[in-house]
C-alpha positions in Angstrom: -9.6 56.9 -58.2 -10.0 58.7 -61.8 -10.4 55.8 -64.3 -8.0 56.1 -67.5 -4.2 56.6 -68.0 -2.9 59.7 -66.0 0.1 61.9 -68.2 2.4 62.9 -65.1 3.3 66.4 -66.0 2.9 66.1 -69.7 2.2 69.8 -70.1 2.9 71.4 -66.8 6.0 69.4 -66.3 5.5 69.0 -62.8 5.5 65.9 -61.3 2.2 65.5 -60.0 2.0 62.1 -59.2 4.7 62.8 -56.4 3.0 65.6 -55.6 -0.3 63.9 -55.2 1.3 61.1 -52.7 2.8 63.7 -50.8 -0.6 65.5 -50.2 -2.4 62.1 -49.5 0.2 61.3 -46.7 -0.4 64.6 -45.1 -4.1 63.6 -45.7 -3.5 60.0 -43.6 -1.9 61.8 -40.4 -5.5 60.9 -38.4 -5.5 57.4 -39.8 -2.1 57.1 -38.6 -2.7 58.3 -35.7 -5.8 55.8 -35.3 -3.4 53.1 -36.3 -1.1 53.7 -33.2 -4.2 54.0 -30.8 -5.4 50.8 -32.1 -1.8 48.8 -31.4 -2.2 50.2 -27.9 -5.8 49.4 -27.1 -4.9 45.9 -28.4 -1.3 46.2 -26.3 -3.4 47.0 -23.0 -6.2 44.2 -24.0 -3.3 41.5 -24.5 -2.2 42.8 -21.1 -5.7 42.5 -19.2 -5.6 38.7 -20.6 -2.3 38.2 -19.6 -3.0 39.4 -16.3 -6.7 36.9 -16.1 -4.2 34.3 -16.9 -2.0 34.8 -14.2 -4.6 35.4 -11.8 -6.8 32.2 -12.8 -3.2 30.4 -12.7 -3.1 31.5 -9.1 -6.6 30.5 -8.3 -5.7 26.6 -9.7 -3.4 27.0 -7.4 -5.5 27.4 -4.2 -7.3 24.1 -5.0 -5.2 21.9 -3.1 -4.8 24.3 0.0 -8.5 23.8 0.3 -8.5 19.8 0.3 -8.0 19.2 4.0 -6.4 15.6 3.1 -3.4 18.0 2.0 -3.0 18.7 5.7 -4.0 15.4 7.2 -2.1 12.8 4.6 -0.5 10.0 6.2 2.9 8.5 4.8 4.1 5.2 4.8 6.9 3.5 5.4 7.7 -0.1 4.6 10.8 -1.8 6.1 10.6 -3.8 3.0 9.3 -2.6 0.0 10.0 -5.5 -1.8 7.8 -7.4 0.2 4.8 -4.7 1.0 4.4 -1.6 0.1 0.8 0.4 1.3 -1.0 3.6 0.9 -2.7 5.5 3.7 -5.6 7.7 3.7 -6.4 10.5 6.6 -8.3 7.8 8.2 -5.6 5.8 9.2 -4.1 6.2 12.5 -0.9 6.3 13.1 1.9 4.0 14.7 3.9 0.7 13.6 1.9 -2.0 12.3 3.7 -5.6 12.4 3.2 -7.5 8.7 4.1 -11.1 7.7 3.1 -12.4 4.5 2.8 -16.5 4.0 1.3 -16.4 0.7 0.5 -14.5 -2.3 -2.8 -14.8 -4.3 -2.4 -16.7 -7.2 -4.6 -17.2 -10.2 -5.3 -20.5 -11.7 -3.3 -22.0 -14.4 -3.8 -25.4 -16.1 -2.2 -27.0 -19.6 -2.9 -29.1 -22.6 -0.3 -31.8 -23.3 2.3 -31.0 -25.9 1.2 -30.7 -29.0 3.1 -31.8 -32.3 3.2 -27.9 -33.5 0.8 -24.6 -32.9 -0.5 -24.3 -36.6 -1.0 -27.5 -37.5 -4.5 -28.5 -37.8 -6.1 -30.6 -35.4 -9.5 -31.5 -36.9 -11.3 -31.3 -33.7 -15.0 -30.1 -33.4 -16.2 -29.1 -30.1 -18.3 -26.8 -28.6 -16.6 -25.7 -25.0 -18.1 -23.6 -22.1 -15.6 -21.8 -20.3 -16.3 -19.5 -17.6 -20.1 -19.4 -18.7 -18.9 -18.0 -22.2 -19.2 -20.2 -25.5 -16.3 -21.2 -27.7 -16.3 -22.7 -30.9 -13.5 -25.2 -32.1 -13.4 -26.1 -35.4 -12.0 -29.1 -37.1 -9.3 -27.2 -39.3 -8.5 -24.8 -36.1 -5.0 -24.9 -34.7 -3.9 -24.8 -31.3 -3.0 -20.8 -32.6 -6.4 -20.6 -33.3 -8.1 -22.3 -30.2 -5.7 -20.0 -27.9 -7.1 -16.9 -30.4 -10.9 -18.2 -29.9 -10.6 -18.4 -26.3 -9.1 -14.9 -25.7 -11.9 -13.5 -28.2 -15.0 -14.8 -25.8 -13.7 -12.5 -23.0 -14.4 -15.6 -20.3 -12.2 -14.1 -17.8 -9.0 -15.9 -18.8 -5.8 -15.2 -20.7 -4.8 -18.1 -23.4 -1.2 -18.3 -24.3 0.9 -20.9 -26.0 4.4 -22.1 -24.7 6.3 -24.9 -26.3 3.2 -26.3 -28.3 1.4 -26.6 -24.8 -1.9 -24.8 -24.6 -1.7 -22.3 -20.9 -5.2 -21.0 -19.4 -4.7 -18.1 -16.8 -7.6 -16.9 -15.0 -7.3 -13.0 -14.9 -8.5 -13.2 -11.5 -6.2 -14.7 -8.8 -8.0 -15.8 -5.6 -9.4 -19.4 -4.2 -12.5 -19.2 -6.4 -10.8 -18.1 -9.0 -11.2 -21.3 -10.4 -11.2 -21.9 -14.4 -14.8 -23.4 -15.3 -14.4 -25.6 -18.2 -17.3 -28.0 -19.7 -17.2 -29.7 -23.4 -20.8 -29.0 -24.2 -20.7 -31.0 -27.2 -17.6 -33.0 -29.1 -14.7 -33.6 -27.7 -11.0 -31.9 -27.2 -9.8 -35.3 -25.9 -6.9 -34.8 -28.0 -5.4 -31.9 -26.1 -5.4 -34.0 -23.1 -6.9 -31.0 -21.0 -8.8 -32.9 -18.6 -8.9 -36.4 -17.0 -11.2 -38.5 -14.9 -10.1 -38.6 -11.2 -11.2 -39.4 -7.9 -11.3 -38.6 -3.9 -13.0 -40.2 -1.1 -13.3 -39.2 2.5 -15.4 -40.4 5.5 -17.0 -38.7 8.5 -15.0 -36.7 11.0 -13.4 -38.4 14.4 -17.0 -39.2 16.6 -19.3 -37.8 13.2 -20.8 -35.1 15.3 -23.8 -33.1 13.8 -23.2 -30.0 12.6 -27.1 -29.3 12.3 -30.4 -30.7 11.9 -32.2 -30.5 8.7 -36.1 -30.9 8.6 -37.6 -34.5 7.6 -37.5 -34.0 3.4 -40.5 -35.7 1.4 -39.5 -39.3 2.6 -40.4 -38.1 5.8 -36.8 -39.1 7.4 -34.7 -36.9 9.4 -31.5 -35.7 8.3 -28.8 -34.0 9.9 -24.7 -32.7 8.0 -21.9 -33.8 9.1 -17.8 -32.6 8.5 -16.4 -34.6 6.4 -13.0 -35.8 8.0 -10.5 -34.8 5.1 -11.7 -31.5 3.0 -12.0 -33.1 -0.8 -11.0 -31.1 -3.8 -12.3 -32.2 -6.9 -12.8 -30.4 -9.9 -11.9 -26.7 -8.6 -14.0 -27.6 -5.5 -13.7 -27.9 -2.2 -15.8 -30.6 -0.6 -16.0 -30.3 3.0 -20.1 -31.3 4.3 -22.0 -34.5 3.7 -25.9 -35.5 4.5 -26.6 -38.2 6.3 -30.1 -39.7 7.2 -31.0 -42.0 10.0 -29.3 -44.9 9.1 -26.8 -43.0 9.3 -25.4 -43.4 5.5 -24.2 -40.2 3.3 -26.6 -39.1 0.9 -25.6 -35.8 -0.4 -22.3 -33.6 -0.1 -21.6 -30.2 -0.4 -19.1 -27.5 -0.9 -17.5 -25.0 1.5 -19.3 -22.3 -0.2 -22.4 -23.8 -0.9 -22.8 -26.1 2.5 -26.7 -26.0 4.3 -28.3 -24.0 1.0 -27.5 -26.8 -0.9 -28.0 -29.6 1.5 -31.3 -28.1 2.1 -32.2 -29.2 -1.5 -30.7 -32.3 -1.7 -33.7 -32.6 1.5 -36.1 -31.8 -0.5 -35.7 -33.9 -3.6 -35.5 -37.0 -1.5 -38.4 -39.4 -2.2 -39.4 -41.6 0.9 -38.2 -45.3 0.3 -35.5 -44.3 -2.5 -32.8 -45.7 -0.4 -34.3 -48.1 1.6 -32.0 -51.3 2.4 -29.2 -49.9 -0.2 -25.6 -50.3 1.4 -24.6 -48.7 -1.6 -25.9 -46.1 -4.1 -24.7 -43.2 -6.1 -25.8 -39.5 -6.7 -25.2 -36.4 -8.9 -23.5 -33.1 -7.9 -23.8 -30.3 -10.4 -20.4 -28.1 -10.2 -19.1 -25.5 -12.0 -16.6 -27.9 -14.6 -19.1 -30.3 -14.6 -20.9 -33.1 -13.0 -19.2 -35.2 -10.0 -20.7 -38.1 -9.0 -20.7 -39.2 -5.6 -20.6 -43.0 -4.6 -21.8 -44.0 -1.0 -19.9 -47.0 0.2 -19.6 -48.5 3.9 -19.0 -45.2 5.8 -17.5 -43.5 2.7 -18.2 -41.2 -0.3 -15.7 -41.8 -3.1 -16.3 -38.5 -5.4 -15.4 -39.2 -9.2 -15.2 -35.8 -11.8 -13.2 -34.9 -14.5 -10.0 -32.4 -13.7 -7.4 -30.8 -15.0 -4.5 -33.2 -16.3 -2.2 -30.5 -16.1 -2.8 -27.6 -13.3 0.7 -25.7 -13.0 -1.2 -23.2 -10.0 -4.0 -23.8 -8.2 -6.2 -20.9 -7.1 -4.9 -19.9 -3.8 -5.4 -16.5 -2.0 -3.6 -14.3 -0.3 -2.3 -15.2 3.5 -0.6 -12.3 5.7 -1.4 -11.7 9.5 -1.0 -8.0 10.7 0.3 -7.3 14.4 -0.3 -11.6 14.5 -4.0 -11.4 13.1 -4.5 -13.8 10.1 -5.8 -12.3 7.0 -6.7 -13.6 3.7 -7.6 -11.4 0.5 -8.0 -12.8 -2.9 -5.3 -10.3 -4.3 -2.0 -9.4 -3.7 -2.8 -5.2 -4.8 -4.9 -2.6 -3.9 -6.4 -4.5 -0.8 -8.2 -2.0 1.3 -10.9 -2.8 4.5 -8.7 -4.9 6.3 -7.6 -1.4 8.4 -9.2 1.6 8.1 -7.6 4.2 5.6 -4.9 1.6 4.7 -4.4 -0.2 1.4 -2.1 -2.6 1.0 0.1 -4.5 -2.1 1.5 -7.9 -1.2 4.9 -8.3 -3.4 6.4 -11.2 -1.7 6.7 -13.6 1.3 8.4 -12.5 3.9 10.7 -14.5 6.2 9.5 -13.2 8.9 7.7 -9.8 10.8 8.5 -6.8 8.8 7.4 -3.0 9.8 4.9 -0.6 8.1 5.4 2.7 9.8 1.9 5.2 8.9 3.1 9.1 10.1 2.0 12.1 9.2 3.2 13.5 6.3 4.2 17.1 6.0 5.9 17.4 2.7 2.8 17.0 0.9 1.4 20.3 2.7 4.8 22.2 2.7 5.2 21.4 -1.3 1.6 22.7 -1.7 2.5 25.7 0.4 5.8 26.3 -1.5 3.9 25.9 -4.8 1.5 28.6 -3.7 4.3 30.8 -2.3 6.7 30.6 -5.7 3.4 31.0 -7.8 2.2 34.0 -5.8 5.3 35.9 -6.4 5.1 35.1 -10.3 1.9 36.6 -10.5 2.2 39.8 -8.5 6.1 41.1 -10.1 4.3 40.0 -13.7 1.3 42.9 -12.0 4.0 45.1 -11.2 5.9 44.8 -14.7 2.7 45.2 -16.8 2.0 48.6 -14.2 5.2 49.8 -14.4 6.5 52.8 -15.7 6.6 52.9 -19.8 4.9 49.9 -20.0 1.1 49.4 -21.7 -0.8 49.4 -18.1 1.6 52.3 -16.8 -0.6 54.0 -14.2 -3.6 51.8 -14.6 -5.5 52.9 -11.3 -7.4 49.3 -11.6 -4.5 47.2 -11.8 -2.8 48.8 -8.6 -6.3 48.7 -6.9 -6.0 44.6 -7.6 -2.4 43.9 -7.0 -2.9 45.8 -3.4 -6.2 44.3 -3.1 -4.9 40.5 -3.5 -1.5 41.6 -1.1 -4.1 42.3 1.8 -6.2 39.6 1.2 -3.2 37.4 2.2 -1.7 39.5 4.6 -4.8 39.8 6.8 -5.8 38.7 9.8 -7.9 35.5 9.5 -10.6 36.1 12.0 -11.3 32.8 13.3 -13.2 32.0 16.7 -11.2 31.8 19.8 -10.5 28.1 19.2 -8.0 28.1 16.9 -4.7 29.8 17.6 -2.9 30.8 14.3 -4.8 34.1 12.3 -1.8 35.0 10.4 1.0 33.8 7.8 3.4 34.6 9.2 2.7 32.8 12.4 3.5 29.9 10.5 7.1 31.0 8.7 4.7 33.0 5.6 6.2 36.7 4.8 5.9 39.2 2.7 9.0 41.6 2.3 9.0 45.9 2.1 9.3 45.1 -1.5 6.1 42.9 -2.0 8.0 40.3 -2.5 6.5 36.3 -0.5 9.0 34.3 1.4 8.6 30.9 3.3 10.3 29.5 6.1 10.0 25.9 5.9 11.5 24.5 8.7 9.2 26.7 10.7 6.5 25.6 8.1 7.2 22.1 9.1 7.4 22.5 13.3 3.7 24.6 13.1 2.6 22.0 10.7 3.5 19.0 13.5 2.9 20.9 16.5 -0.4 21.8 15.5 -2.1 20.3 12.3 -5.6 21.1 13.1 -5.0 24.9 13.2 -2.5 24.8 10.2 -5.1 23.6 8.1 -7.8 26.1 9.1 -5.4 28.7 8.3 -5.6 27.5 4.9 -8.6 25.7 4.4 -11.0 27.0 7.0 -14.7 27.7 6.1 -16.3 30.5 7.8 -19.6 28.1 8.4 -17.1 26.0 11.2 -14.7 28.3 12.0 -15.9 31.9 11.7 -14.2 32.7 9.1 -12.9 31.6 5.9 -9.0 30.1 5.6 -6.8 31.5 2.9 -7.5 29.1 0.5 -11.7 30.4 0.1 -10.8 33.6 1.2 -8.7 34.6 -1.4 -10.0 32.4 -4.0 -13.3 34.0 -3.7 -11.5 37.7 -4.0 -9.9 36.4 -7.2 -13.1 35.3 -8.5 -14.4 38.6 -8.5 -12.2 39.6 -11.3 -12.3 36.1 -12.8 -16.0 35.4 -12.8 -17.2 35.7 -16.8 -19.8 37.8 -17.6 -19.5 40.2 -15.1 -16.1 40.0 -13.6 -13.8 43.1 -13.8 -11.3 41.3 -15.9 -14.1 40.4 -18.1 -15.3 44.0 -18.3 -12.0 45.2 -18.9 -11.3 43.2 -21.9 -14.5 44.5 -23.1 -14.2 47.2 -22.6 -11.1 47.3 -25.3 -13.2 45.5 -27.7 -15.5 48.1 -27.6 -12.6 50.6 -28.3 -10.8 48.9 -30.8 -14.1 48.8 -32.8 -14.7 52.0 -32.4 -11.6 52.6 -34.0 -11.8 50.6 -36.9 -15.1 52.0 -37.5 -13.8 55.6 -37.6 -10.8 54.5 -39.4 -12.7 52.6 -41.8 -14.8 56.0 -42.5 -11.6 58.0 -43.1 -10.4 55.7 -45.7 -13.2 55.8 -47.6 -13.1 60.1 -47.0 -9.4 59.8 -48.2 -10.4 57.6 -51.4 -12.8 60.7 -52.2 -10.2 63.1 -51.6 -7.9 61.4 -53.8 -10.2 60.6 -56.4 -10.9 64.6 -56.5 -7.5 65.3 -56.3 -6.4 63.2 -59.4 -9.2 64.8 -60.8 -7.9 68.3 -60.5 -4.8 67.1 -61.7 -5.9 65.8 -64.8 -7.8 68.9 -65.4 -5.1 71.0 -64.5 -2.9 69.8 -67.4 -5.3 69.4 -69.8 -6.1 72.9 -69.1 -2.5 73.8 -69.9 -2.1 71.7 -72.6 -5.2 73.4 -74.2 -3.3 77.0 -73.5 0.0 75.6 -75.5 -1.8 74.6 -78.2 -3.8 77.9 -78.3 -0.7 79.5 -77.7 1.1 77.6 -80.7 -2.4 78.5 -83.2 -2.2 82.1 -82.2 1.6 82.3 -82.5 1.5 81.0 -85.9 -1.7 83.7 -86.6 0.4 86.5 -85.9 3.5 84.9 -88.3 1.7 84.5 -91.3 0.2 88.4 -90.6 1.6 90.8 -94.1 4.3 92.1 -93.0 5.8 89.8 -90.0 7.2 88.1 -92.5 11.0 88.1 -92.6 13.7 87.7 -95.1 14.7 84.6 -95.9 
């Protein structure tokens, strides 16, 4: 533009300004003109995503109808789910399955006496093990903060306070779920959490060997021997004792830990350590602890500290399955006791109840359904976007694909001669004179129990097994010929409108800055124009007034 102050029509008394405008707008006819081909390449591009969206949509889609569990899921059926409820893989086989639970799992629980109030202080000082994690009790802690302390060392267990009485939960239910507690140094004595207590037991009916042991360092023979009463002390169950050749009990041992740990006791005995004692005492390292055993006349009297207070004792899981007895150390998510199955025990039972594992064919027939409604949303959004007036209207690329995907779900599978079904419609699949997809499902359903196997290679075949890929690969590898990036035809679609669009902003972008010449040179003109005239008045005016003051042109007055 022409720096300065423009006179509009100060000596032509035209008004140039407007005048000007209307030439510029006549000049801005190709930008314009630019400006509507750039809203439709950017109308088409919009399109072209629109339409990689839908067809990506429709590929998600296929993902399930390739998963053969989709066509080989099992359903269960409790005949009471408040009692047992289960989950079935395609491993399981099918049929009724008798279940009676006797007991849930149960995770220990064990108690402080009452306490006078939770914030108090209780000036104790003690350094606790529990569950193999340190905790720290300080003398002005309260039984707020001991709870606090103990669900801080992340031992396994879950600390609560109910009416001033200190609760320990194991996390884990289960017979060894047992809480491990040792005062490594001080004393909690106060909170009355454990006790001194004792059990004593004696050789089975006829003390029958269980096993030899070799002769230990004091050269004597040993052999272990059942215990007649199993002894639980101290969350343990003691079950075995040792006894040498005078036939006294030297050494006891756990269910879990039995020979292993009888095999050491062996080996620490030192020849004449016993000799001519009728009675004598020894040490058994467990996990709350130490119990000590004393050997007595034919007894073992075992003496630990306990819990004062145990609310639940660790206990696992008891069920039987078609009469089987089972035990599992929780009552969810148990799986290995039958193949494919996993259970969740939610109560006892008063007797048998029924699980019934089936096939189940509404998982494939709402896959199939979702695939069928999903299909049809993505082909009449094709057929809008190609339609007439529209921003893809005779688009010879978009009808090639929307034909293209039609016959690549229409077509004849190809499978070897073992499998029967080749087509869609063979299992209640259609396509109607107006493109439009249609399923039947009760004859969805029948194909799908008359003849699993083949249904599922319909859909989810692999041309390696069968010969030929199901619909599922098939057309998901079709659709990923337009969807691949890079070099997919979507992808080259989309740029090829960026390129377009680019090339129209450069070219409009080089008009504007022709037109801003063009004006410039026009308000140039302009300006020149009436200064021009406004030179000719003024002349006009000087000469005018010449010719007056000539002798003679003067007038009367």
């Amino acid at each position: 533009m022409v720096s300065g102050v423009a006179f509009d029509g100060l000596a032509s008394g035209l008004e140039t300004q407007e005048i000007l405008d209307k030439l510029m707008e006549i000049e801005r006819e190709p930008i314009n003109r630019l400006v509507g081909q750039r809203e439709q390449r950017e109308a088409q591009k919009e399109a072209w995503e629109d339409i990689n969206t839908s067809l990506s949509s429709l590929d998600s889609i296929l993902s399930p109808l390739r998963d053969n569990s989709t066509f080989a899921s099992r359903s269960v059926t409790s005949s009471n789910e408040s009692a047992v409820t289960a989950r079935a893989d395609t491993y399981a086989v099918q049929g009724y399955y008798e279940i009676e639970i006797q007991n849930l799992a149960r995770a220990h629980r064990v108690a402080s006496a009452r306490m006078h109030s939770a914030t108090d202080e209780l000036s104790l000082d003690a350094t606790l093990q529990l569950n193999g994690q340190q905790v720290e009790i300080e003398p002005d802690d309260s039984l707020s903060d001991i709870r606090s302390s103990i669900n801080e060392a992340d031992a396994g267990v879950r600390a609560s306070i109910v009416d001033n009485h200190l609760v320990i939960n194991a996390e884990d239910t289960g017979a060894g779920s047992f809480i491990d507690l040792v005062q490594v140094q001080g004393s909690i004595d106060a909170l009355a959490l454990m006790q001194e207590t004792s059990a004593s037991a004696g050789a089975a009916e006829g003390e029958q060997s269980l096993g030899a042991l070799d002769a230990g360092a004091d050269g004597v023979d040993y052999d272990v021997v059942a215990l007649d009463e199993k002894v639980v002390l101290q969350g343990q169950a003691y079950r075995f004792a040792l006894r040498d050749d005078q036939g006294r009990f030297v050494a006891v041992s756990t269910d879990a830990a039995s020979y292993e740990v009888l095999e050491e006791k062996v080996e620490d005995l030192t020849a004449g350590s016993l000799a001519g004692e009728e009675s004598f005492d020894f040490s058994h390292a467990v996990r709350s602890g130490t119990v000590t055993a004393v050997y007595t006349d034919g007894t073992i009297e075992l003496t630990g500290d306990a819990f004062s207070d145990e609310l639940a004792s660790p206990r696992d899981a008891e069920f039987t399955i078609d009469g089987l007895q089972i035990t599992a150390e929780t009552n969810t998510g148990i799986d290995g006791v039958m193949e494919g199955v996993t259970f969740d025990l939610n109560d006892v039972t008063e007797g048998p109840e029924t699980l019934e594992i089936a096939h189940d064919t509404d998982r494939a027939l709402s896959e199939v359904r979702a695939f069928v409604d999903k299909y049809n949303e993505v082909m009449d959004r094709m057929n809008t976007l190609g339609s007439r007036d529209e921003v893809l209207a005779g688009d010879t690329t978009l009808r090639r694909i929307t034909s293209s995907v039609r016959e690549m779900v229409m077509r004849e599978a190809g499978f070897s001669e073992d499998h029967e079904l080749n087509y869609l419609h063979e299992v209640g699949i259609s396509i109607d004179r107006y493109g439009e997809m249609s399923l039947d499902e009760g004859e969805f359903t029948e194909a799908l129990r008359e003849n699993p196997a083949d249904v599922r290679v319909l859909f989810a075949g692999r041309e390696s097994q069968q010969g030929a890929d199901g619909l599922s690969r098939r057309l998901g590898s079709h659709l990923h010929t337009y969807l691949r990036s890079g070099d997919g035809i979507l992808t080259q679609r989309e740029q090829m409108y960026d390129r377009m669009i680019d090339s129209i902003d450069d070219r409009m972008e080089s008009l504007e800055r022709r037109l801003a010449r063009r004006e410039d040179n026009l308000t140039r003109q302009f300006s020149q124009m009436e200064q021009m005239l406004s030179d000719l008045h003024s002349q006009g005016q000087w000469l005018s007034g010449q010719i007056n003051s000539l002798p003679g042109m003067q007038r009367d007055a």
